[in-house]
N, C-alpha and C positions, 0 to 999 in steps of 0.2 A: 497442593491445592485439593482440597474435598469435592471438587464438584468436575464433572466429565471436562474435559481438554474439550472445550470449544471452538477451536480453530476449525473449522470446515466446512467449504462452501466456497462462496466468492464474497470477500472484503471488494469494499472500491476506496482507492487510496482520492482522494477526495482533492480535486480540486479547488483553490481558494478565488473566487469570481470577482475581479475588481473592476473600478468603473471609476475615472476623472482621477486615480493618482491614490484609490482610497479602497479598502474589502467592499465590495457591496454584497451587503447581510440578506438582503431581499433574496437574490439571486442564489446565496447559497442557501437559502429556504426553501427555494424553487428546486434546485439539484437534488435536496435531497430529499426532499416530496415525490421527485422522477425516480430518487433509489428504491426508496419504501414502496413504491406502487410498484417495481418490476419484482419484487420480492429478495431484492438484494440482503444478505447472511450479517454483513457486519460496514464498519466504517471505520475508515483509519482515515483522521484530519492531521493536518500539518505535516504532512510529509514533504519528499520530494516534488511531489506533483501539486502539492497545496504551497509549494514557494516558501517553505519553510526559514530559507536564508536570508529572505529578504523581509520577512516579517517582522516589524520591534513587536519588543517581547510582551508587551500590551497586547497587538495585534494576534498574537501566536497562542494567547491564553485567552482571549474574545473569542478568537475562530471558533477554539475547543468548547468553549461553554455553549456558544449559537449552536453549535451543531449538536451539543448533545440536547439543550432545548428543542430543536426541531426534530430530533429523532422522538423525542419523549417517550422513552422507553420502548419504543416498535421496534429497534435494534442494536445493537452493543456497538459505542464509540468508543475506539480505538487512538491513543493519543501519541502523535511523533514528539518524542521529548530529548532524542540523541543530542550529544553535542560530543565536539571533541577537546571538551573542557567538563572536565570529571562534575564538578562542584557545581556548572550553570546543570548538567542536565539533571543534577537531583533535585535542585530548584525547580526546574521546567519539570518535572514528576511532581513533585508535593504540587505547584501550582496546579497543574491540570487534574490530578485527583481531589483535589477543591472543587475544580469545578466539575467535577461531576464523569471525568473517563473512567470508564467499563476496566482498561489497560492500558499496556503502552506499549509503541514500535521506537526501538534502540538501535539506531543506526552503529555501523562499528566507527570509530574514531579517525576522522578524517584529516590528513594533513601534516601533522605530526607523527603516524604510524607507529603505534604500541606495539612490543612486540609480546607473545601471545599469555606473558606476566603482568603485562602492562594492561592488558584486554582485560583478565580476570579479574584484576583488582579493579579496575574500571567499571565495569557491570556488576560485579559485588557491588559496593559502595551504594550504586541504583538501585539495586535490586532490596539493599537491605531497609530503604527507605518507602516500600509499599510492599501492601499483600498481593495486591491486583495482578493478574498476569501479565505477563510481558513477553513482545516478540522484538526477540532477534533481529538484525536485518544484515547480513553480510554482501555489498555490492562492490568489488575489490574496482570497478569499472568506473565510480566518482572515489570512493576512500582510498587507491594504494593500496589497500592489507582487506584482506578474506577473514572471516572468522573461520577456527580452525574445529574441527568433529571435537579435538580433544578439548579447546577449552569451551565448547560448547555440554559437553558430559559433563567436565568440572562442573557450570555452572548449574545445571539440572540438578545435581547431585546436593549440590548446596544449596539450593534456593529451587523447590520444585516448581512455582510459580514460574519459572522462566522454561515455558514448554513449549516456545514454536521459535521455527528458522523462517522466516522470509529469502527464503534463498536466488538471490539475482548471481550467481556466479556463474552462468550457464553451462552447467555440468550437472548430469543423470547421475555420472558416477558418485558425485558430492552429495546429491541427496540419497543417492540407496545406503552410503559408508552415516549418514547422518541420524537414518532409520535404522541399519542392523545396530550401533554404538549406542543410541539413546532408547530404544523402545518401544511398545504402546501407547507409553502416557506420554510421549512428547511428538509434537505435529511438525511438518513440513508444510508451507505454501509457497506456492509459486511467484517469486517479485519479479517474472516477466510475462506477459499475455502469450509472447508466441511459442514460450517453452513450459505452458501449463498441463497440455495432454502428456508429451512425452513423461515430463514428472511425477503428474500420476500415475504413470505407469510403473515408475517407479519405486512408489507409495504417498507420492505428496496429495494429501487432500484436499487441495483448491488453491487459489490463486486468491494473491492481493493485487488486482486489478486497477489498469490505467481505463481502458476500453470500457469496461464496466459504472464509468459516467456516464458514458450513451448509451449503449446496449448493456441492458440491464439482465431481462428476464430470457433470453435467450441463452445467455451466458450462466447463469443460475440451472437451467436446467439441463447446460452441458456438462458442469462439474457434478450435477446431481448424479446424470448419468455412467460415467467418470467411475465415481465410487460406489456405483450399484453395477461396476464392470462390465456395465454395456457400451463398451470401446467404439462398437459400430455408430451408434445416435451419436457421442460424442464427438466421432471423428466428423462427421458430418456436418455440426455447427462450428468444428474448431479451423475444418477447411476454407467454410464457407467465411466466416469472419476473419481469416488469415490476413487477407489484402489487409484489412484494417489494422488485426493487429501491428504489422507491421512500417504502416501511413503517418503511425502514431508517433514514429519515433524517427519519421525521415529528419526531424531538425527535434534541438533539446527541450523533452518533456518540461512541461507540461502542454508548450507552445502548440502543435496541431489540435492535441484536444479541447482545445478553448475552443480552437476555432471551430471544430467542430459541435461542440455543444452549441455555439451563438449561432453554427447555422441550421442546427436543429430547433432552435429558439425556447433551449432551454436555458440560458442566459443569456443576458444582453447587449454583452460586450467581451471579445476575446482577449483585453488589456492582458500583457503580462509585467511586470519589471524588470530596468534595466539591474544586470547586465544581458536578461533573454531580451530578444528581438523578436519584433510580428513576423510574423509566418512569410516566407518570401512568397512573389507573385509565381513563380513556376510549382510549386507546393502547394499554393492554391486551388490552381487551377488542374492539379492532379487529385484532390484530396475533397475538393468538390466532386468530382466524377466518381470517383469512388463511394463518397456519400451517396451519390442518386442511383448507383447502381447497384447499391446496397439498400436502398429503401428508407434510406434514415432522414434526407429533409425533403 
């Protein structure tokens, strides 16, 4: 890749806003009108958090094109294309670099479990079907299988475009062995909110963000500060937002952040798909409190 590794900051893994059974495109204009205005670094659509499995694959390539329309170039969107079907996710790549994604987030192959030849070739295959950068996503806690430092180096080595780890494995030691093995030109980000300090401590340059649908600009200048190794400011906002990070994942993402957006009323309905379920009433009525004592509705 000729151009600086730009992984760094806060990505917000993007919530997909529906309403009567259907995306409501409104609302995700809305969301990320609230991204752009906090100063939010980047956007990754159709992930996990954007219900990516429940999306037909119409809905999965709309998401990505609406939102890189509404970004209009104020920020690099970021496209979830993994599958654990070698052949659909280079499809879901060529389509969503049609429509217009910055890169892509490549989840590792869930279900079936590659094992770490089966990965390689796997991500080759993707990787040889665009220039655009591509992150990584190793979360062994929904996929069964980690991506491993080594076939993570193989893949840099062959393909420099694939230069960041979204690291949800929650281990320090995974990202420092990720940083001394790969080097400068390849990033680290954090795939979970509440283990984004410790990471950078480790060398990870920011977080791809759940939390960062609601709080935006707080968060931005935690990671800011972060990588200008003033630990102290950052400890400060990453305490003080803790409860939350946390709140977010008492029941399966993306579910409380919905809620929490529609009770910020920056969307207008917390709908998610079955097989997630609404928010139970004891998570409510916790995660309400939380909000108001966080200042967010």
């Amino acid at each position: 890749m000729s151009s600086p590794n730009p992984f760094t900051g806060v990505f917000t893994a993007l919530a997909t806003p529906m309403r009567d059974g259907n995306v409501a495109y409104d609302d995700l204009e809305k969301l990320i009108a609230h991204q752009i205005e906090g100063g939010i670094n980047g956007l990754v659509s159709v992930g996990t958090t954007g219900e990516s499995p429940t999306l037909n694959p119409d809905e999965h390539i709309g998401v990505i094109r609406a939102t890189v329309e509404a970004a209009n170039g104020c920020v690099p969107v970021y496209a979830g294309t993994g599958s654990n079907a070698t052949e659909e996710a280079v499809k879901l790549t060529r389509q969503a670099e049609a429509a217009g994604a910055d890169g892509f987030l490549l989840v590792a192959p869930y279900y079936n479990k590659p094992n770490d030849e089966g990965l390689f070739l796997h991500f080759s295959k993707i990787a040889a079907a665009t220039e655009k950068p591509i992150i990584l996503y190793s979360i062994p806690s929904r996929c069964g299988i980690e991506i491993s430092v080594e076939v993570t180096a193989r893949l840099h080595e062959a393909y420099p475009h694939v230069c960041c780890m979204k690291a949800a494995e929650g281990s320090c030691d995974k990202v420092a062995r990720y940083i001394n093995a790969l080097g400068s030109d390849f990033r680290v980000m954090s795939g979970d909110d509440a283990l984004t300090l410790p990471f950078m401590s480790a060398g990870a340059t920011g977080v791809i963000s759940v939390a960062s649908n609601l709080v935006v600009a707080p968060l931005v200048a935690m990671v800011r500060a972060a990588n200008a190794n003033d630990f102290a400011t950052a400890r400060e906002s990453f305490l003080k937002y803790y409860p939350l990070f946390k709140a977010i994942f008492v029941e399966p993402n993306p579910v409380p952040i919905k809620y929490a957006l529609q009770r910020a009323g920056i969307i207008q309905c917390p709908s998610v798909r079955l097989p997630l379920a609404p928010l139970s009433e004891p998570n409510r009525a916790s995660l309400e409190a939380l909000l108001q004592e966080l200042g967010l509705i």
